[in-house]
C-alpha positions as CSV (number, residue, x, y, z in Angstrom):
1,X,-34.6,23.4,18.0
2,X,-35.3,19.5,17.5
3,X,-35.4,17.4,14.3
4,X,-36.9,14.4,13.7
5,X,-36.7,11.7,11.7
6,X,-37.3,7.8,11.4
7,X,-34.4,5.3,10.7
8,X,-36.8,2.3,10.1
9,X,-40.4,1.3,10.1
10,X,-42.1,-1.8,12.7
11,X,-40.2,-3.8,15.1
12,X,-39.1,-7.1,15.3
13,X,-40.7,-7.7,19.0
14,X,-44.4,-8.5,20.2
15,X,-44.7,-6.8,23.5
16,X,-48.3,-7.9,24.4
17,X,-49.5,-4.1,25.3
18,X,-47.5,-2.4,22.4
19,X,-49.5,-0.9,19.6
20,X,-46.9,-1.6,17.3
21,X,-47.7,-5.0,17.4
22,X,-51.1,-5.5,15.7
23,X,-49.8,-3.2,12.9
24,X,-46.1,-5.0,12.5
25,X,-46.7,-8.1,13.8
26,X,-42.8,-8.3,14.4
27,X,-42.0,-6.9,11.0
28,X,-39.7,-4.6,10.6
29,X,-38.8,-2.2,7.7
30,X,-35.2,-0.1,7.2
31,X,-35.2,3.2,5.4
32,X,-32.8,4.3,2.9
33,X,-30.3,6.1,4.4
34,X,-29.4,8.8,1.8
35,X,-33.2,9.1,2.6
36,X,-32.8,10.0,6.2
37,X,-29.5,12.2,5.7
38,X,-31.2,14.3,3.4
39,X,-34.1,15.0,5.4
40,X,-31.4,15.6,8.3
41,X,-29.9,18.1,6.4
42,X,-33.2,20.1,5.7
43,X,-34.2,20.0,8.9
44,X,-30.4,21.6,10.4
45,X,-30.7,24.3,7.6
46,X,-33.9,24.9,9.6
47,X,-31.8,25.4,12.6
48,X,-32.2,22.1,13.6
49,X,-29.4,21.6,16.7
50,X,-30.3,18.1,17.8
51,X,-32.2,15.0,15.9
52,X,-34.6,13.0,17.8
53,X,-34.7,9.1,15.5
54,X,-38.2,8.3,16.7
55,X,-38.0,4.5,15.3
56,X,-39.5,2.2,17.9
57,X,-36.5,0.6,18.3
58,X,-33.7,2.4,17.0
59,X,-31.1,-0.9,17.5
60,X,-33.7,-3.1,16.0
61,X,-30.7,-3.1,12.8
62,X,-27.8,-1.6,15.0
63,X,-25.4,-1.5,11.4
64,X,-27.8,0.6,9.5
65,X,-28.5,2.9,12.7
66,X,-24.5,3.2,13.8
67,X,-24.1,4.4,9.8
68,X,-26.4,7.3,9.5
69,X,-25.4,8.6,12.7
70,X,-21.5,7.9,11.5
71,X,-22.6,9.8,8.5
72,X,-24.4,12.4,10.2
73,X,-21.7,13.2,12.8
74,X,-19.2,13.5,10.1
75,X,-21.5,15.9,7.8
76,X,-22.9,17.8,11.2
77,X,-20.7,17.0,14.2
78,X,-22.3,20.1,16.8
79,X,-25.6,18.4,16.1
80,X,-26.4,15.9,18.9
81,X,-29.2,13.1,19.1
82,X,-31.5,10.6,20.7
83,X,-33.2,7.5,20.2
84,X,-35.2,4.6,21.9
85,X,-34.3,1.2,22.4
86,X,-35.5,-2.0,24.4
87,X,-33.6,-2.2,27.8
88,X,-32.4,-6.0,25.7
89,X,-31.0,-4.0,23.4
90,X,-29.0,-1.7,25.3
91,X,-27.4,-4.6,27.2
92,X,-27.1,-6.6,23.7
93,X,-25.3,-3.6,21.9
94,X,-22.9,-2.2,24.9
95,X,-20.0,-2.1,23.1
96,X,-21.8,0.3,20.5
97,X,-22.6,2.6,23.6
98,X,-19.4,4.6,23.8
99,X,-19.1,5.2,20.2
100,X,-22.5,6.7,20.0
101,X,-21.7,8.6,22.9
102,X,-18.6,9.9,20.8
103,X,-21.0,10.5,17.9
104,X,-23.5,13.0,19.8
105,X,-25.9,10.6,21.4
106,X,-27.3,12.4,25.0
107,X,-30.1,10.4,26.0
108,X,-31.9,7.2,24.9
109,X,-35.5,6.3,26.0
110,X,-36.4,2.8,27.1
111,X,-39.8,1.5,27.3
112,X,-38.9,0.2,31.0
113,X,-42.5,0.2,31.8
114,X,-42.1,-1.4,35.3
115,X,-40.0,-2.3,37.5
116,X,-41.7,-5.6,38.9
117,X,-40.9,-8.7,37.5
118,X,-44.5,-10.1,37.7
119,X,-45.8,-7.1,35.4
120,X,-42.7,-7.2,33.1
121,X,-43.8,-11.0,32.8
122,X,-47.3,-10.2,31.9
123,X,-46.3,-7.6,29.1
124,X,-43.3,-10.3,28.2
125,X,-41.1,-6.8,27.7
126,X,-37.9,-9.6,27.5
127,X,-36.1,-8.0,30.1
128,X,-36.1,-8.0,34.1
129,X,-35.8,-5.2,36.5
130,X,-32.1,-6.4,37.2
131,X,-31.7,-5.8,33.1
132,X,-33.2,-2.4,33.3
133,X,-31.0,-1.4,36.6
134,X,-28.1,-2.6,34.5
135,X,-28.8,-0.3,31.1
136,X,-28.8,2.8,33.4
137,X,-25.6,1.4,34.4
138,X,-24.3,1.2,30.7
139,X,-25.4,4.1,29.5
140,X,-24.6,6.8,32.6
141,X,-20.9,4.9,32.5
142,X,-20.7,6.4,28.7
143,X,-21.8,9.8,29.7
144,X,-25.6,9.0,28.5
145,X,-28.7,9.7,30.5
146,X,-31.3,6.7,30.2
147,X,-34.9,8.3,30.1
148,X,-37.6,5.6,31.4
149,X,-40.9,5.6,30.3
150,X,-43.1,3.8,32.2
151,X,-46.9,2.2,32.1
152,X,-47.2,2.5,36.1
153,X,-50.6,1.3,36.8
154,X,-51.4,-2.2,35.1
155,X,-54.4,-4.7,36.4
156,X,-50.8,-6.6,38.4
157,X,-49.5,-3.6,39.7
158,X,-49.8,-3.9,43.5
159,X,-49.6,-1.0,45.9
160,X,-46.0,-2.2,47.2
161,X,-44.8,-2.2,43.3
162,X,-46.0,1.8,43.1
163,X,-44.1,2.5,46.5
164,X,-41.2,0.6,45.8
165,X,-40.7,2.4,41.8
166,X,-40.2,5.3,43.5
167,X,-37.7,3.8,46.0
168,X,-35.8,2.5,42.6
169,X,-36.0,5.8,41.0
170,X,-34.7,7.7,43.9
171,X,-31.4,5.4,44.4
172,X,-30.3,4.8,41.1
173,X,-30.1,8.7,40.6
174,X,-33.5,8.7,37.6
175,X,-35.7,11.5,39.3
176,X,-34.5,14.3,36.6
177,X,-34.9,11.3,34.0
178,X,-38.3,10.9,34.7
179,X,-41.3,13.1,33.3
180,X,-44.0,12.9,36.0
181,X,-46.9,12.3,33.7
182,X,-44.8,8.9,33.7
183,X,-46.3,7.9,37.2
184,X,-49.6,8.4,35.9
185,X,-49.5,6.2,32.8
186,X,-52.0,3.2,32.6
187,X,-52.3,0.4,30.8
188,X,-54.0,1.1,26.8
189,X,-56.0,-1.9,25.7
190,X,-57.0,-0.9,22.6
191,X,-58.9,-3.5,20.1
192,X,-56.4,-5.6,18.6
193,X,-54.1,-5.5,21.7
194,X,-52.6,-8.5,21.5
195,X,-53.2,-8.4,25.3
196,X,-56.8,-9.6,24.8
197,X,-55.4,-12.9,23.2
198,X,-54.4,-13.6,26.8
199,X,-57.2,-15.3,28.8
200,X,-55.7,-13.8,32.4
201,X,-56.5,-10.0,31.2
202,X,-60.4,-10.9,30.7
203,X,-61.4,-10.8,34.6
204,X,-60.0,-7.3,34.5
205,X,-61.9,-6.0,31.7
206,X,-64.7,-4.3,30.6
207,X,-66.7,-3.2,27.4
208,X,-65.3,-1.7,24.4
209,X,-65.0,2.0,24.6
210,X,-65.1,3.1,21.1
211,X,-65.2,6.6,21.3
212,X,-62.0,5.9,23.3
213,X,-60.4,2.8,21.2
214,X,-59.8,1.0,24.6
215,X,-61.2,-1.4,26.9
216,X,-61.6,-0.1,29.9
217,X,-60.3,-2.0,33.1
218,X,-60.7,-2.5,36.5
219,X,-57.9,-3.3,39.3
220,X,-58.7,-6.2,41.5
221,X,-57.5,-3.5,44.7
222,X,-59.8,-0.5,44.4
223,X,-57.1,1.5,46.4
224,X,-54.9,1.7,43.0
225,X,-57.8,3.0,41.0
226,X,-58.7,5.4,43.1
227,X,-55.0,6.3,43.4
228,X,-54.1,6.5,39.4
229,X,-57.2,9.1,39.8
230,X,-55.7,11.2,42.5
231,X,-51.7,10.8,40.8
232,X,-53.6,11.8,37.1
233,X,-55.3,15.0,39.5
234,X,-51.9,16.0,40.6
């Protein structure tokens, strides 16, 4: 059984597609930690057996993060966790890495979203796929699996980019890592996307879906539409 709770509120970053951003707008918001550990503790008298901290960055304050889970190792030290961090962060923070390895960590989840550098650019995620290649690096030397998520189809994703994340995937040992709906994952515009500030995403889009909350978009290669409908299908 899984717990769940949330260290902090916002985060300090504007990743144009993020819908953090609009709400945040780079703020960000700790929670008391008593707070947390008591809500930890109610949720392992429920049989809780591992703790998912589902902040959107979970290093956005590394010293209030590295105490609860200090705190909650020493109160509960069977009881293992997770959390998700910016591929920045993980290469920031690496000498943290071991000792929340030590402290029950398993898995972290990185919005890695591609691995092209032109669509990482776009996004401005603040990290390349060299950066990303290098956090799965960090993390599997500490004994902790990096879980990608990914927004594979974008209006600059090129056919070559969807080939060759596979090809990345396959030698750097992530296939297990990887849900598949992850390979289906396009790009959400919704209103307020701070995407739409950008003038190079307007030749891509099209009206408002409201009943949605998104824009819908169109790739300049019709082969990649018609191929995010046959991966979605599978």
């Amino acid at each position: 059984l899984v717990g769940y709770v949330e260290a902090s509120r916002g985060c300090l970053h504007h990743c144009l597609h993020c819908p953090i951003v609009p709400v945040y707008e780079g703020r960000f918001f700790i929670v008391p930690e008593e707070t947390i550990l008591e809500d930890i503790r109610r949720q392992v008298q429920a049989g809780a057996a591992h703790i998912t901290f589902g902040d959107p960055d979970f290093l956005n304050g590394p010293g209030h993060s590295l105490s609860i889970v200090r705190a909650m190792h020493a109160e509960f030290p069977h009881l293992t966790f997770d959390f998700t961090a910016k591929i920045e962060h993980i290469l920031k923070h690496r000498a943290i890495v071991p000792e929340l390895r030590a402290l029950g960590c398993i898995f972290v989840i990185s919005a890695v979203e591609s691995f092209s550098d032109t669509v990482l650019g776009r996004l401005e995620k603040g990290h390349t796929r060299a950066d990303a290649i290098t956090a799965v690096e960090i993390l599997r030397s500490a004994g902790i699996t990096l879980r990608p998520s990914l927004v594979a189809f974008t209006p600059w994703t090129t056919l070559g980019d969807y080939i060759e994340m596979f090809d990345i995937v396959g030698a750097h040992d992530l296939i297990d890592a990887i849900d598949p709906v992850q390979y289906t994952v396009r790009l959400l515009i919704p209103p307020g996307s701070a995407l739409l500030n950008r003038p190079e995403i307007q030749r891509f889009l099209g009206p408002l879906d409201q009943a949605s909350f998104q824009y819908h978009w169109t790739h300049s290669d019709a082969r990649m539409d018609t191929l995010h409908k046959m991966v979605t299908a599978a």
